[in-house]
C-alpha positions as CSV (number, residue, x, y, z in Angstrom):
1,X,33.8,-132.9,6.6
2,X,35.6,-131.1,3.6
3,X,38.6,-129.1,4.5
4,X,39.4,-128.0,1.2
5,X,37.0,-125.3,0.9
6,X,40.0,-122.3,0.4
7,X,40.6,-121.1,-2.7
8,X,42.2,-122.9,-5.9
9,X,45.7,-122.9,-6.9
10,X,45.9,-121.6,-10.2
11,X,48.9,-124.1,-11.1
12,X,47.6,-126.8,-13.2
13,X,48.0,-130.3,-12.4
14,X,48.3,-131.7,-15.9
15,X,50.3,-130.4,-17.9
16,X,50.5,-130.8,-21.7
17,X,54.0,-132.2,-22.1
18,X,54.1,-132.1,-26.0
19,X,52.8,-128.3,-26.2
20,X,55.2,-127.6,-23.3
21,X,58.4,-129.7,-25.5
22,X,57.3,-127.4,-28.6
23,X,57.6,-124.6,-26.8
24,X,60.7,-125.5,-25.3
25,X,62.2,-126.2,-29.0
26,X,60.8,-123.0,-30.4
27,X,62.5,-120.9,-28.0
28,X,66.1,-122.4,-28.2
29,X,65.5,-122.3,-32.2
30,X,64.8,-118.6,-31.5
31,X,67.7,-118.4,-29.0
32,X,70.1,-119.8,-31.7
33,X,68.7,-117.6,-34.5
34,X,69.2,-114.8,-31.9
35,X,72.6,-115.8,-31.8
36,X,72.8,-115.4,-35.7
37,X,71.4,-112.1,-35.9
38,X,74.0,-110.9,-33.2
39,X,77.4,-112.2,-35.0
40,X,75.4,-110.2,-38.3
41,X,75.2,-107.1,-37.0
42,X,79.0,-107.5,-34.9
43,X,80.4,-108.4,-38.2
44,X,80.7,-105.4,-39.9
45,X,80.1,-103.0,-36.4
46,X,83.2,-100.2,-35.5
47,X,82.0,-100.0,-31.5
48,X,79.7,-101.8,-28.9
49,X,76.5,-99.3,-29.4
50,X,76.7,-100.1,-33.1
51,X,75.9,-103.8,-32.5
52,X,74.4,-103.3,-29.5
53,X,72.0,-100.9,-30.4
54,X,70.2,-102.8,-33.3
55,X,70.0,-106.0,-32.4
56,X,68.1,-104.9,-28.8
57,X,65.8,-103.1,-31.7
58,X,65.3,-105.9,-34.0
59,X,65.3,-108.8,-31.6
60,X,63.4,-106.7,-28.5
61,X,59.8,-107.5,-29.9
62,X,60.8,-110.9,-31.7
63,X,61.6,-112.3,-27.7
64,X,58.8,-109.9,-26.4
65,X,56.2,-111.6,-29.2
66,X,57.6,-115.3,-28.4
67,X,57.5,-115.0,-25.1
68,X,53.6,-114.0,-25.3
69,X,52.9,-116.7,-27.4
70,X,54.4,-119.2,-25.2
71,X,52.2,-117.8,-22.5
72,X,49.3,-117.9,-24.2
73,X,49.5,-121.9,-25.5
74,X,51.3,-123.3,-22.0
75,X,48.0,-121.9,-20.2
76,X,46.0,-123.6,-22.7
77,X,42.9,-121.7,-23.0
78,X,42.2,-121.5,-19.0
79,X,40.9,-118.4,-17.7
């Protein structure tokens, strides 16, 4: 008799470790050149909003961007 009839989990079992590491190494490379960017536009800045302001606008779609590539390679062409 099979009790395991319910539906699947959608977390994979095997995970790959060395797409999952670049990953992980991409994102602190772009957390450090985030970092970068930041003391660039604080450098020469007169107030909080002028720093503020654009970095959100030039690193806002650089995270958004990573963050969806990362996505798209840890699920590994599932579903």
């Amino acid at each position: 008799m099979n009790h395991n009839t319910g539906r699947r989990l959608s977390i994979p079992f095997a995970v790959n470790w060395k797409t999952a590491g670049a990953v992980g190494v991409g994102l602190l490379i772009l957390l450090y050149g985030s970092v970068l960017v930041f003391r660039a536009f604080d450098m020469n800045s007169n107030s909080a909003s002028d720093t503020i302001r654009p970095f959100v606008i030039t690193m806002g779609p650089v995270w958004v961007l990573a963050i969806a590539a990362a996505r798209v390679l840890l699920r590994g062409g599932r579903g």
